[in-house]
BASENU-403005 format. One record per atom (N, C-alpha, C, CB): residue number from 1; x negated, y negated, z negated; residue in three letters. Coordinates in steps of 0.1 Angstrom, whole numbers, plus 5000, padded with zeros to 4 digits. Atoms other than C-alpha are relative to their C-alpha. Glycine has a CB too. Layout:
N
  seq     X     Y     Z  type
  NUM     X     Y     Z   ALA
...
//
This chain:
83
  seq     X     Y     Z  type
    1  4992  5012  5000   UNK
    1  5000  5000  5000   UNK
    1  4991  4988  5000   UNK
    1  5009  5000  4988   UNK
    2  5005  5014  5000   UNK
    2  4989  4965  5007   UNK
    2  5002  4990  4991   UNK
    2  5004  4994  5009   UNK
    3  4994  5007  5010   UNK
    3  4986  4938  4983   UNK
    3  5011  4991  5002   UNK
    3  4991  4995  4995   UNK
    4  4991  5008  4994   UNK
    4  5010  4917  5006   UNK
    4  5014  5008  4996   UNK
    4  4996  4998  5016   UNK
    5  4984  4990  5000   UNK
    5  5037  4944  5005   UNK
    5  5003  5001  4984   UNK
    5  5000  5020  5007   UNK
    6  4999  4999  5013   UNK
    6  5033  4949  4965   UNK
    6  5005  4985  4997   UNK
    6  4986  5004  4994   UNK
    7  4998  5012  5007   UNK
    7  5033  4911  4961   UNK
    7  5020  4997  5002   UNK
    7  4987  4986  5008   UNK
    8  4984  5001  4998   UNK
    8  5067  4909  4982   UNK
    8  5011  5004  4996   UNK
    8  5004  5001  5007   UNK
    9  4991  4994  5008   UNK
    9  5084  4938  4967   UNK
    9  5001  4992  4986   UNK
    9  4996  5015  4998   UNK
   10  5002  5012  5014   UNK
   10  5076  4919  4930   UNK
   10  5008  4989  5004   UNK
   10  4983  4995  4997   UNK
   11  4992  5012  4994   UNK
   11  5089  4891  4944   UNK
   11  5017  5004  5003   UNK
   11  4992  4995  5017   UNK
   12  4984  4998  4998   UNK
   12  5123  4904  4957   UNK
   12  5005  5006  4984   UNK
   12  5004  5015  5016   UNK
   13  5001  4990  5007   UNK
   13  5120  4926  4926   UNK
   13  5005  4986  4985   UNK
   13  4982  5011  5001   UNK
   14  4998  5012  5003   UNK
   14  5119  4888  4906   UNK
   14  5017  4993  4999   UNK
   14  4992  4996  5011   UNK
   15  4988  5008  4998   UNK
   15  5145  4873  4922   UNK
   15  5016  5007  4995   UNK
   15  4999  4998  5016   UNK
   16  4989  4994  5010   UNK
   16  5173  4902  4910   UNK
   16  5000  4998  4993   UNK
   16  5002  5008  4998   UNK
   17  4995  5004  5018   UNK
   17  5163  4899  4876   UNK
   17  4999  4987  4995   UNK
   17  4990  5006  4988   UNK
   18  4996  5012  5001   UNK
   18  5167  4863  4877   UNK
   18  5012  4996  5001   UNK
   18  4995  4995  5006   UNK
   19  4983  5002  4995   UNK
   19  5203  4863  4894   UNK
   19  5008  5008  4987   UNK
   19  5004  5008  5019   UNK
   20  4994  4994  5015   UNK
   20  5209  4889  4863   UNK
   20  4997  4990  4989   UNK
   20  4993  5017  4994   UNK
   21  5005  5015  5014   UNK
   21  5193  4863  4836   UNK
   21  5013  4991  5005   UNK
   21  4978  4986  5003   UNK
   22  4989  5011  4995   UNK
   22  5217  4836  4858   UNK
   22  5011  5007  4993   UNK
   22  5002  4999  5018   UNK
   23  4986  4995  5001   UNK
   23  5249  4856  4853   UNK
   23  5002  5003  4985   UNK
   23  5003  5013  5010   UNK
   24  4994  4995  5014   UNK
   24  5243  4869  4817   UNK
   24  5003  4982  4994   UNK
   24  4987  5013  4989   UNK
   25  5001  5013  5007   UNK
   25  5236  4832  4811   UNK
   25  5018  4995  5000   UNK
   25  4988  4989  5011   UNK
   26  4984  5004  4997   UNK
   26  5270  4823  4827   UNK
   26  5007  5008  4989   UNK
   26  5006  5004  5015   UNK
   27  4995  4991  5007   UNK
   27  5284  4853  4804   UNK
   27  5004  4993  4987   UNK
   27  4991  5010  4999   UNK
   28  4997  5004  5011   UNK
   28  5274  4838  4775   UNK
   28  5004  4985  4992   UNK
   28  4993  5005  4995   UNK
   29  4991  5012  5002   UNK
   29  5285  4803  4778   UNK
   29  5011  5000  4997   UNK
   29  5000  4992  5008   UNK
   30  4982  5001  4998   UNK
   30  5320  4812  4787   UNK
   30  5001  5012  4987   UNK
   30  5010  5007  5021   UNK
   31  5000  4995  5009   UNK
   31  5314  4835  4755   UNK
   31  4999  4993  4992   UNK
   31  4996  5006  4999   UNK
   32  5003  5012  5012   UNK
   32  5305  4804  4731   UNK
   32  5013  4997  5001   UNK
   32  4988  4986  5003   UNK
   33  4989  5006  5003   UNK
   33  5334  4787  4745   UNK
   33  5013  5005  4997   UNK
   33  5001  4993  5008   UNK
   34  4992  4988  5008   UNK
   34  5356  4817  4736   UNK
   34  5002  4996  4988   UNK
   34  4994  5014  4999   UNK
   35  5003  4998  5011   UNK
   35  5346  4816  4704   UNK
   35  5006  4989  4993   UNK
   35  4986  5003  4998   UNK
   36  4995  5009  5010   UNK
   36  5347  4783  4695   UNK
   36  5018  4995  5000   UNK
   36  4991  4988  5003   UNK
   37  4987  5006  5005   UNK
   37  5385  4780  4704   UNK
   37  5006  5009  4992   UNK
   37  5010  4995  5011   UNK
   38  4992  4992  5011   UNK
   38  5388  4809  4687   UNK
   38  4998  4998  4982   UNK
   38  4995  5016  5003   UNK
   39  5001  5008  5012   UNK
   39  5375  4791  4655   UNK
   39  5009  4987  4999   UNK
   39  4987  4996  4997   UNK
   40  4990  5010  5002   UNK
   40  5394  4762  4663   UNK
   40  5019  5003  4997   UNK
   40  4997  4991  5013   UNK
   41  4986  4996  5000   UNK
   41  5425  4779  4664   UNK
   41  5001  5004  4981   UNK
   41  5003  5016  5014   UNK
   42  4999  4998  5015   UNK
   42  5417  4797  4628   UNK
   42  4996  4990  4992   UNK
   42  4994  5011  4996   UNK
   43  5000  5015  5006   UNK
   43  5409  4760  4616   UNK
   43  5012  4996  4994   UNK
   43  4999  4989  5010   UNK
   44  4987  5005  5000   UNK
   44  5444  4749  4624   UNK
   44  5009  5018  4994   UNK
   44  5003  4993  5019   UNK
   45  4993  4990  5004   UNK
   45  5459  4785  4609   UNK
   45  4997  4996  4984   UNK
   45  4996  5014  5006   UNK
   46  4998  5004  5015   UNK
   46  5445  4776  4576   UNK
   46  5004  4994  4996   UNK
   46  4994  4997  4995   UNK
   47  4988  5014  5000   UNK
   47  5459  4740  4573   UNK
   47  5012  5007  5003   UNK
   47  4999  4987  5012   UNK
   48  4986  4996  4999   UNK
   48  5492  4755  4585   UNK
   48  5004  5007  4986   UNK
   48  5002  5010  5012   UNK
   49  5000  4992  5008   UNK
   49  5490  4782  4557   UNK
   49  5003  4989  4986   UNK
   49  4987  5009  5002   UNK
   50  5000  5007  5014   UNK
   50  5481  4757  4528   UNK
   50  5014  4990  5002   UNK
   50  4983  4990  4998   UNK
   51  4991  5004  4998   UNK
   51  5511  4734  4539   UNK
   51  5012  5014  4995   UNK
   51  4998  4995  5015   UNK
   52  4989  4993  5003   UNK
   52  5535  4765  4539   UNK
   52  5003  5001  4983   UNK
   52  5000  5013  5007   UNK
   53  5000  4994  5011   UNK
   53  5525  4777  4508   UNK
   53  5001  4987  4989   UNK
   53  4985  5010  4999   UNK
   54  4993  5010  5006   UNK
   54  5528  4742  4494   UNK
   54  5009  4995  4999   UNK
   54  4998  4994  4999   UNK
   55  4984  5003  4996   UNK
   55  5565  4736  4508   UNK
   55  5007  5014  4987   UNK
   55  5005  5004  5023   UNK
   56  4998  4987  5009   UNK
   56  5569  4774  4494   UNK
   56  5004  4998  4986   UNK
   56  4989  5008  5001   UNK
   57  4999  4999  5016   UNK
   57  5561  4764  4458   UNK
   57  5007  4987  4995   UNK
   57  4984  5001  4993   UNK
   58  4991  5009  5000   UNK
   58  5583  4735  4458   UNK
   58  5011  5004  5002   UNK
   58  4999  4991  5006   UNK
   59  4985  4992  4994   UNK
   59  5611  4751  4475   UNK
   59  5003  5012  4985   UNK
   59  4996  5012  5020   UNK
   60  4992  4992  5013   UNK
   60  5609  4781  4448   UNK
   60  4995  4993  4987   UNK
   60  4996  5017  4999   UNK
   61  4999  5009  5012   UNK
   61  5604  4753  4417   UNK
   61  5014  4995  4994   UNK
   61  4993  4989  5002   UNK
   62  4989  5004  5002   UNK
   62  5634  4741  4425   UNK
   62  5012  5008  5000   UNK
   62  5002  4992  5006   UNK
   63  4990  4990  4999   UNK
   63  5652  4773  4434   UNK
   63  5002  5005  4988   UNK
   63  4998  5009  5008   UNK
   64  5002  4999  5014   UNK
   64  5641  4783  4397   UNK
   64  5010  4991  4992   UNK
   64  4985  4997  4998   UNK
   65  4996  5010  5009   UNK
   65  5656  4753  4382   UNK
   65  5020  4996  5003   UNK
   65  4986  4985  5004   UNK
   66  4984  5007  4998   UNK
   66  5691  4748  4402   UNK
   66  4999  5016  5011   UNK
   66  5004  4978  5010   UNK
   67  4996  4989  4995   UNK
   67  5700  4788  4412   UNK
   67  5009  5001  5016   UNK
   67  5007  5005  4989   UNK
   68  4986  5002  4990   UNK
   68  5732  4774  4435   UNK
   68  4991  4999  5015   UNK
   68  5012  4984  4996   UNK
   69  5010  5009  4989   UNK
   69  5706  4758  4458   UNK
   69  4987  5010  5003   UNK
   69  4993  4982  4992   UNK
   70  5016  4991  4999   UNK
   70  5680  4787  4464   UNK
   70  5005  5004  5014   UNK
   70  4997  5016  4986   UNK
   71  4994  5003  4989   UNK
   71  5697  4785  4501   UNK
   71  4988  4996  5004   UNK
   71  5012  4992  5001   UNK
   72  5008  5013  4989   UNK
   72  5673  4755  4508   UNK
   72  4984  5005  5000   UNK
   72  5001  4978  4992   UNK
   73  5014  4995  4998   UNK
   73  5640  4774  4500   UNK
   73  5001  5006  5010   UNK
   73  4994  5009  4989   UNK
   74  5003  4997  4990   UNK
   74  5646  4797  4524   UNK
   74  5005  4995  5015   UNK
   74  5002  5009  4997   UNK
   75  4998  5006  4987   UNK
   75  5661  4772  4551   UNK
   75  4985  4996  5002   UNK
   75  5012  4987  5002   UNK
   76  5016  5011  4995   UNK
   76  5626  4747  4546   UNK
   76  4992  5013  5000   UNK
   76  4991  4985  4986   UNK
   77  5009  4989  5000   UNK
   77  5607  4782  4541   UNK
   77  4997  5001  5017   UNK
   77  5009  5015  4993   UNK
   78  4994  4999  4984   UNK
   78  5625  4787  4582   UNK
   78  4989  4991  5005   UNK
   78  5018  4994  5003   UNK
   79  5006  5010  4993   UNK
   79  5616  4754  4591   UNK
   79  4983  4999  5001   UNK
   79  5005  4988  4993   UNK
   80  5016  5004  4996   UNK
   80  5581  4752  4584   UNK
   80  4992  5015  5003   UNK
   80  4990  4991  4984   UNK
   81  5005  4987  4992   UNK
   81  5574  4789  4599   UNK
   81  5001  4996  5011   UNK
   81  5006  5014  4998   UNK
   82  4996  4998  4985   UNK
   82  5589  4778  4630   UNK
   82  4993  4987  5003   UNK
   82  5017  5002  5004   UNK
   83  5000  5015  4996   UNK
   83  5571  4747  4632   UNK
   83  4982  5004  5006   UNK
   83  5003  4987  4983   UNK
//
């Protein structure tokens, strides 16, 4: 074999595992940006949560205190699930 032919194979040999580096690269960008809306989403799940669970313990304070009216915990309970 020639060193010309060795050098060119290497060379072509190069350029595939570069277009693979390229593509995993692409891979794992559009994998970061996955990620992060998938943290941003469970951001906004926590806040939602702390809200419920603070309507929740208001709603059953008062359901505690006035029985007739234990209706409205679980209407606002409704409301702020569906919100």
């Amino acid at each position: 074999m020639s060193t010309e032919r060795e050098l060119a194979e290497h060379g072509i040999e190069i350029k595939h595992i570069q277009t693979d580096v390229d593509t995993l690269m692409e891979d794992m960008n559009e994998l970061k940006k996955r990620l992060d809306a998938i943290e941003s989403a469970l951001n906004e799940i926590k806040g939602g949560w702390k809200v419920f669970i603070f309507i929740a313990g208001i709603a059953s304070a008062s359901s505690a205190s006035a029985p007739d009216f234990s209706f409205l915990a679980f209407s606002v309970a409704s409301i702020v699930l569906a919100s």
